[in-house]
C-alpha positions in Angstrom: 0.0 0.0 0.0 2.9 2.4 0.8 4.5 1.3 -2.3 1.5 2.7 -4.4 0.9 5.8 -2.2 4.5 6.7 -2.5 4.0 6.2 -6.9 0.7 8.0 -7.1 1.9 10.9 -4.7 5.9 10.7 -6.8 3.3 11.1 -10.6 1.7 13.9 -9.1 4.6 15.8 -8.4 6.7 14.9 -11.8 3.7 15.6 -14.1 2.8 18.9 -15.6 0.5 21.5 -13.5 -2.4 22.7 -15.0 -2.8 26.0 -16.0 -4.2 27.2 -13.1 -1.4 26.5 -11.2 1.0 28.3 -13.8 -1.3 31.1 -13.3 -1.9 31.1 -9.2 1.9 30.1 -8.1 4.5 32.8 -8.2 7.1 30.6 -6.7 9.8 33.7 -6.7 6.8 35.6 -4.7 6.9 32.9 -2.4 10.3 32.8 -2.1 11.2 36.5 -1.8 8.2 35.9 1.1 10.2 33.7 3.2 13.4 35.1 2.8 12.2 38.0 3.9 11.0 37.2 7.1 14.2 34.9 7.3 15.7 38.1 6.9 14.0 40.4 9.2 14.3 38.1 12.0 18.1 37.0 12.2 17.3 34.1 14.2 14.9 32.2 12.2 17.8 30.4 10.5 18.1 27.0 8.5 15.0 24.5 8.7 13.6 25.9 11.5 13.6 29.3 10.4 12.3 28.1 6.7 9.6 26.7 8.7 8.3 29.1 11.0 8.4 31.6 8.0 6.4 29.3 5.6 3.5 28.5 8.2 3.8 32.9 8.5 2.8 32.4 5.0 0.5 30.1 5.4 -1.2 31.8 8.0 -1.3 34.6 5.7 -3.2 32.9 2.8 -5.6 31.1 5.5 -6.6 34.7 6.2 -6.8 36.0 2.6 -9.0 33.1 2.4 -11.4 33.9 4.6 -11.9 37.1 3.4 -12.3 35.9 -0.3 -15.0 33.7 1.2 -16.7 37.0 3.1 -16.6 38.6 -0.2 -17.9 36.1 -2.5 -20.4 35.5 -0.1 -21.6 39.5 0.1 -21.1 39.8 -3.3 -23.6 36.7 -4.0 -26.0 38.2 -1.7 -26.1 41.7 -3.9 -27.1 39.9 -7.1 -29.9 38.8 -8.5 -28.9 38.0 -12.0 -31.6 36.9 -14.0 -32.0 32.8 -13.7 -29.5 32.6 -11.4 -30.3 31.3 -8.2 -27.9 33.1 -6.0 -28.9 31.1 -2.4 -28.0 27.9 -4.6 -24.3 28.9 -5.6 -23.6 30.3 -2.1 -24.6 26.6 -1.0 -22.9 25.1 -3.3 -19.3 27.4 -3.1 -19.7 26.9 0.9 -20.1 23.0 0.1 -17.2 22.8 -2.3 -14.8 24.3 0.8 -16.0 22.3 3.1 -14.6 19.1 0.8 -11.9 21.4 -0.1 -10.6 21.7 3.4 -10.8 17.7 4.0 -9.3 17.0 0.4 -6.4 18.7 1.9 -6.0 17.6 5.0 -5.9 14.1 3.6 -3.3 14.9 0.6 -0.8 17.0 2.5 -1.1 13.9 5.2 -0.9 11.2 2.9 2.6 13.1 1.0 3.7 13.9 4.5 3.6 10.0 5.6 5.0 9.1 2.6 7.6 11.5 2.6 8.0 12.8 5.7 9.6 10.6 7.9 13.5 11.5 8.5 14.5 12.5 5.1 15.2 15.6 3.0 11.4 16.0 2.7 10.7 16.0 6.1 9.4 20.0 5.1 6.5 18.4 3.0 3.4 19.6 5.3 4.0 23.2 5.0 4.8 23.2 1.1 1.9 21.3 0.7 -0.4 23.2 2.3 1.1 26.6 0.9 1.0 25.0 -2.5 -2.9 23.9 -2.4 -3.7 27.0 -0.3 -2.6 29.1 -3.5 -4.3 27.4 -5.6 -7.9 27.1 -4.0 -7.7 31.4 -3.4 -6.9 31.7 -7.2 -10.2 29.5 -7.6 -12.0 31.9 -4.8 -10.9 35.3 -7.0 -12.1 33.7 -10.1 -15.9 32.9 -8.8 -15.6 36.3 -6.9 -14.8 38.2 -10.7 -16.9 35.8 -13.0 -14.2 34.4 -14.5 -13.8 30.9 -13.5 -12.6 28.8 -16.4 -11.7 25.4 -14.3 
């Protein structure tokens, strides 16, 4: 079973992202993130440092998050466009998060046990996260803009 988990999670990450994730991951953005905070903060060194300054990150999209879903959420309850039933998508964009927020806590899990555990990767949780994080607030914008294409 590991054996399989370890090739399904090892295809994900060596085939080619979708657009959306082109479009939504600025990894320098990221980056220049981090290393700033590294920066600012002298003792947040190393893997510990990268660490705390990634879950700052993290935190940081967690909270733009929320606030894309206060938006959309307003924003739904201004419209009436005709034939659209605006009760119904709120419903069914505060459904899709709630799987979206188990979907991830069982795929950063599942690439943290398999890759984890005393290696190089040990750092997987917090990339993960980051990286899905990212992607689902690109999703949120779209919706919010009427323009979502995936």
């Amino acid at each position: 079973m590991r054996l399989i988990l370890t090739f399904l999670l090892a295809v994900e990450l060596w085939m080619p992202k979708p657009s959306i994730a082109q479009d939504v991951v600025n990894a320098e953005e990221r980056k220049a993130s981090v290393e700033h905070c590294q920066d600012s903060a002298p003792e947040l060194t190393g893997s510990i440092g990268w660490r705390i300054c990634t879950n700052r990150y993290l935190e940081n999209l967690k909270r733009q998050q929320l606030l894309l879903l206060k938006n959309l959420k307003s924003e739904l309850r201004g419209k009436s466009d005709e034939g659209v039933d605006t009760n119904l998508v709120e419903k069914y964009v505060l459904d899709s998060q709630r799987h979206w927020e188990r979907y991830v806590r069982s795929h950063c899990d599942a690439a943290q046990a398999a890759f984890g555990k005393g290696n190089s990767s040990g750092d997987v949780m917090p990339s993960c996260l980051v990286a899905q994080y990212e992607i689902r607030n690109y999703q949120l914008k779209q919706i919010l803009i009427g323009n979502y294409e995936h």
